[in-house]
C-alpha positions in Angstrom: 55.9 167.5 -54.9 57.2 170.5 -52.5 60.6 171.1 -53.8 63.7 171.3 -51.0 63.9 174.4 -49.6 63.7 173.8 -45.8 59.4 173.4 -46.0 58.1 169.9 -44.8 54.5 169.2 -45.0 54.4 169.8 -41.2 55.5 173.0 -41.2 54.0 174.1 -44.9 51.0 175.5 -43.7 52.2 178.6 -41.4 54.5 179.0 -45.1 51.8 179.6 -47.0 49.6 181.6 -44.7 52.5 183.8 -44.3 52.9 184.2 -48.0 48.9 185.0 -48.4 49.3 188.0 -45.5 52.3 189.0 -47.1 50.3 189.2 -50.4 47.3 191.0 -48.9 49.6 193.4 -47.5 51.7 194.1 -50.3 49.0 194.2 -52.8 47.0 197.2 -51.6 50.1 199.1 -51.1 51.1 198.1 -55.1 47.7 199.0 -56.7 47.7 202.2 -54.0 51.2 203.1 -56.1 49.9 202.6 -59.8 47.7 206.0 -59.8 45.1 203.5 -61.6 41.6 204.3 -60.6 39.7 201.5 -59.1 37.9 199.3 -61.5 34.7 198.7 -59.9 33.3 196.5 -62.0 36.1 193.6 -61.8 35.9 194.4 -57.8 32.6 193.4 -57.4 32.7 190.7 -60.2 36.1 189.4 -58.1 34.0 189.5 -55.1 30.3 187.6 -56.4 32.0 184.8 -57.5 34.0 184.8 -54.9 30.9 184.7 -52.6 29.1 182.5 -55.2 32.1 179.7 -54.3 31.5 180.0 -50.8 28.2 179.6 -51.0 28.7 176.6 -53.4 30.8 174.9 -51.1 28.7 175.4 -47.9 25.9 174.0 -50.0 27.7 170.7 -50.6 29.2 170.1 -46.9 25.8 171.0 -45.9 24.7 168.2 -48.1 27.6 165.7 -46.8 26.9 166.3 -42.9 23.1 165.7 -43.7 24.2 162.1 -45.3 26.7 161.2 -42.7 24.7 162.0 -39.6 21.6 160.8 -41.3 18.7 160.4 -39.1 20.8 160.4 -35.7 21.0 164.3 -36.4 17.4 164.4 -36.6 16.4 162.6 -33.3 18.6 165.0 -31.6 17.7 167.8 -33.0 13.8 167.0 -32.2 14.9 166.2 -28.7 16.7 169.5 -28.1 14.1 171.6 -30.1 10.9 169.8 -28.8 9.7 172.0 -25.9 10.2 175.9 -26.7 10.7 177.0 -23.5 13.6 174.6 -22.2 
């Protein structure tokens, strides 16, 4: 439930895009304040699972398009890939 504070669910998603670019903004500035030095290794770990995710997901909507288009996809794609020079 989104609690009442002026946010329908029309207008909730420029709310939270403008709280995750608030975030990204204010975060660097925050860490760039501490006078901690940059832990590499939970950076990089951060970032590979982050990719690792993306990848994850791609994988299954890849997956998804292949069973809903089925072999309508394919015909068209051997029509428009049939003669390499057109």
């Amino acid at each position: 439930m989104i609690p009442k504070m002026g946010v329908s669910k029309q207008n909730l998603l420029p709310w939270v895009m403008g709280l995750a670019v608030g975030l990204l903004i204010i975060e660097p500035a925050l860490a760039a304040s501490s006078g901690k030095p940059i832990d590499w290794f939970d950076m990089s770990m951060t970032l590979l699972g982050g990719l690792a995710i993306f990848l994850y997901g791609m994988e299954l909507m890849t997956d998804s398009l292949k069973v809903l288009a089925g072999d309508r996809m394919k015909v068209i794609l051997e029509k428009l890939t049939g003669n390499r020079i057109a």
